[in-house]
C-alpha positions as a Markdown table, in Angstrom:
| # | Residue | x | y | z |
|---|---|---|---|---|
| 1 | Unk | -6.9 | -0.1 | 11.2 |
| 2 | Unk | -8.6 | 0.2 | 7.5 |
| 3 | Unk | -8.0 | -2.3 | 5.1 |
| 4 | Unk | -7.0 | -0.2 | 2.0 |
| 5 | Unk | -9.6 | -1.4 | -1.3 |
| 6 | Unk | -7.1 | -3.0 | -4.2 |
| 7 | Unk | -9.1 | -5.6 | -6.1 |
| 8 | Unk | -8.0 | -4.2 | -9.5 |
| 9 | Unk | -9.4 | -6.3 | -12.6 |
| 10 | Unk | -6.5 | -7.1 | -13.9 |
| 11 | Unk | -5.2 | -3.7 | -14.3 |
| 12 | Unk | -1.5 | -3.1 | -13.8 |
| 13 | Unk | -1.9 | 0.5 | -12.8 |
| 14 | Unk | -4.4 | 2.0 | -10.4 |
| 15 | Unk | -4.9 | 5.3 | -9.1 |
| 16 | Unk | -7.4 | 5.9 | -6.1 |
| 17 | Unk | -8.0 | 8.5 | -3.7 |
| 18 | Unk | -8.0 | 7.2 | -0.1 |
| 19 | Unk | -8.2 | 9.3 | 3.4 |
| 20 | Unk | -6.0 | 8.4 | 5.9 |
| 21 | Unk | -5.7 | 9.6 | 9.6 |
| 22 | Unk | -8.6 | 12.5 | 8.2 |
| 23 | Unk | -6.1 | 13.5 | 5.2 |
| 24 | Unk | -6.9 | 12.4 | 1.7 |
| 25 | Unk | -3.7 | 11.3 | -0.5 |
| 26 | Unk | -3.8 | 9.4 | -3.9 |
| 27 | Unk | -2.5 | 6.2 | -4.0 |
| 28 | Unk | -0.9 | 4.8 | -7.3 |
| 29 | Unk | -0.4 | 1.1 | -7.5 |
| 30 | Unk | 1.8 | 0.0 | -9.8 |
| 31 | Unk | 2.9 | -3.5 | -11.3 |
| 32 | Unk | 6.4 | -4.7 | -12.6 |
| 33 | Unk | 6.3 | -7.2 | -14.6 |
| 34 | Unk | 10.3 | -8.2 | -14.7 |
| 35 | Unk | 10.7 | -7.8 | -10.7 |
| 36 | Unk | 7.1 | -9.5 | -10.1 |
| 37 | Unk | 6.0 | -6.7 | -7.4 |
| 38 | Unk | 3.9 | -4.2 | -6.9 |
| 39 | Unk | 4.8 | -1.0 | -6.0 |
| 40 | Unk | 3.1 | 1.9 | -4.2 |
| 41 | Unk | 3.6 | 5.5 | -4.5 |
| 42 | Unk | 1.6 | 8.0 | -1.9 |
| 43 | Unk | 0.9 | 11.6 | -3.9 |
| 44 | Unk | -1.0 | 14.8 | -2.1 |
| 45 | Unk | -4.5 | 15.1 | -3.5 |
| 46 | Unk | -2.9 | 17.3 | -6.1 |
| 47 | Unk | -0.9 | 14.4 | -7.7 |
| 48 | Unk | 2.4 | 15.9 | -5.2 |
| 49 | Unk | 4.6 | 13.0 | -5.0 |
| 50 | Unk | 4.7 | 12.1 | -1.1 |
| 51 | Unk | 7.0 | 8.8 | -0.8 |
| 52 | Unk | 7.3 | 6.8 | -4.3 |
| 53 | Unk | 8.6 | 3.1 | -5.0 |
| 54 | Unk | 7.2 | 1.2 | -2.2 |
| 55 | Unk | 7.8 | -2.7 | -2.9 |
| 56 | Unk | 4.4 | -4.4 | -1.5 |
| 57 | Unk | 6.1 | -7.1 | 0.6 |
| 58 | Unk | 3.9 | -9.0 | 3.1 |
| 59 | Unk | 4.7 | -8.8 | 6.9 |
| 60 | Unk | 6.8 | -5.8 | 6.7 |
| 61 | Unk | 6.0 | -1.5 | 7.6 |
| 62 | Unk | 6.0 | -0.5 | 4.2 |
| 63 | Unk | 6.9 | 3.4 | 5.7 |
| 64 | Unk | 8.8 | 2.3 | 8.9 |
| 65 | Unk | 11.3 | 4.7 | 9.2 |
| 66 | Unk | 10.1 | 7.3 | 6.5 |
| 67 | Unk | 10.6 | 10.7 | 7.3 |
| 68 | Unk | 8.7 | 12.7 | 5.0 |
| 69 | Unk | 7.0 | 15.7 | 6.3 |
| 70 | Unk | 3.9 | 14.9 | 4.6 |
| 71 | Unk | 3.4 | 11.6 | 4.7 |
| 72 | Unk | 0.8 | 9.9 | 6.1 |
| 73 | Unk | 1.2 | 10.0 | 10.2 |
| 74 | Unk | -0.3 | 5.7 | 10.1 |
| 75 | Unk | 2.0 | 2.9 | 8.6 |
| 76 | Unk | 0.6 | 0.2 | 5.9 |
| 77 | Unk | 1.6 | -3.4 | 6.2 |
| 78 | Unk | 0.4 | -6.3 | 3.3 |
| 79 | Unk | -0.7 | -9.3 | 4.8 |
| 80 | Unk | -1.4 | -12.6 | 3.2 |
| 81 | Unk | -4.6 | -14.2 | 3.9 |
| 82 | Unk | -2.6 | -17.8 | 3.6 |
| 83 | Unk | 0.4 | -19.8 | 4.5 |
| 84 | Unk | 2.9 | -19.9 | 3.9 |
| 85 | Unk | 3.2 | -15.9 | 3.1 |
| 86 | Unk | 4.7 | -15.0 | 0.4 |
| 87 | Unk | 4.9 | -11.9 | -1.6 |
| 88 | Unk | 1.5 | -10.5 | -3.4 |
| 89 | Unk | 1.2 | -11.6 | -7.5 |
| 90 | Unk | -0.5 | -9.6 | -10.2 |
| 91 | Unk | -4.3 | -11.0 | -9.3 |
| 92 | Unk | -3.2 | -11.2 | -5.4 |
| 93 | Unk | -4.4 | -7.8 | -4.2 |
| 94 | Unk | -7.5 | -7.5 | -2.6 |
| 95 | Unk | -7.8 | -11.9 | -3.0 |
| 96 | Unk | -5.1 | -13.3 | -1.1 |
| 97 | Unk | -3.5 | -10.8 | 0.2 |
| 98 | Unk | -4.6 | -7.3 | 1.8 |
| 99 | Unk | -3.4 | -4.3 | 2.5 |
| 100 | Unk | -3.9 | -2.0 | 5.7 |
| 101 | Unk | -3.2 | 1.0 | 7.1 |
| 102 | Unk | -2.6 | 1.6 | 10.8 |
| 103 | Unk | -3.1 | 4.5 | 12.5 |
| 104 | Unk | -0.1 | 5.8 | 14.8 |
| 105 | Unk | -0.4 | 4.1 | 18.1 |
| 106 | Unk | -2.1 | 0.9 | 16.5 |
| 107 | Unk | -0.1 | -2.1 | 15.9 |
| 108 | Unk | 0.5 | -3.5 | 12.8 |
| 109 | Unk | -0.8 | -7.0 | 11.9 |
């Protein structure tokens, strides 16, 4: 398991390039301000879009069921460093709450 960096300054759109099961993908975080989420989108290091839209929700496989031929092989999961969990804010990432990526095989937390 790698605990993915997010502490983001108070930026409400991140890009960062991140390997994962020996692959490297871009990862763009993004905030929404009217649903109150963040959202993840997993690109090929060429800016490909891989999976998009991902809703950072604690306690839950973010790709679960994904099929996508090039998506990473692993799963990621948010998980909140308090209790009661609840879903990461704007300043939460990479503070409160966490997220990681599993490699196939591993359980997720």
């Amino acid at each position: 398991m790698i605990v993915v960096p997010t502490e983001f300054a108070g930026e409400s759109h991140v890009e960062q390039r991140t390997s994962l099961s020996g692959r490297d993908f871009v990862l763009r975080f993004d905030w929404n301000q009217r649903d109150g989420h963040w959202f993840l989108g997993i690109y090929d290091p060429n800016g490909t879009p891989i999976i998009t839209g991902l809703k950072l929700v604690v306690n839950w496989p973010l790709l679960g069921a994904r099929t996508e031929p090039l998506r990473p092989p692993g799963d990621f999961a948010v998980i909140d460093t308090m209790t009661p969990s609840i879903d990461p804010g704007f300043a939460d990432l990479g503070v409160r709450h966490g997220l990681v990526y599993c490699e196939p095989g591993e359980l997720l937390p």
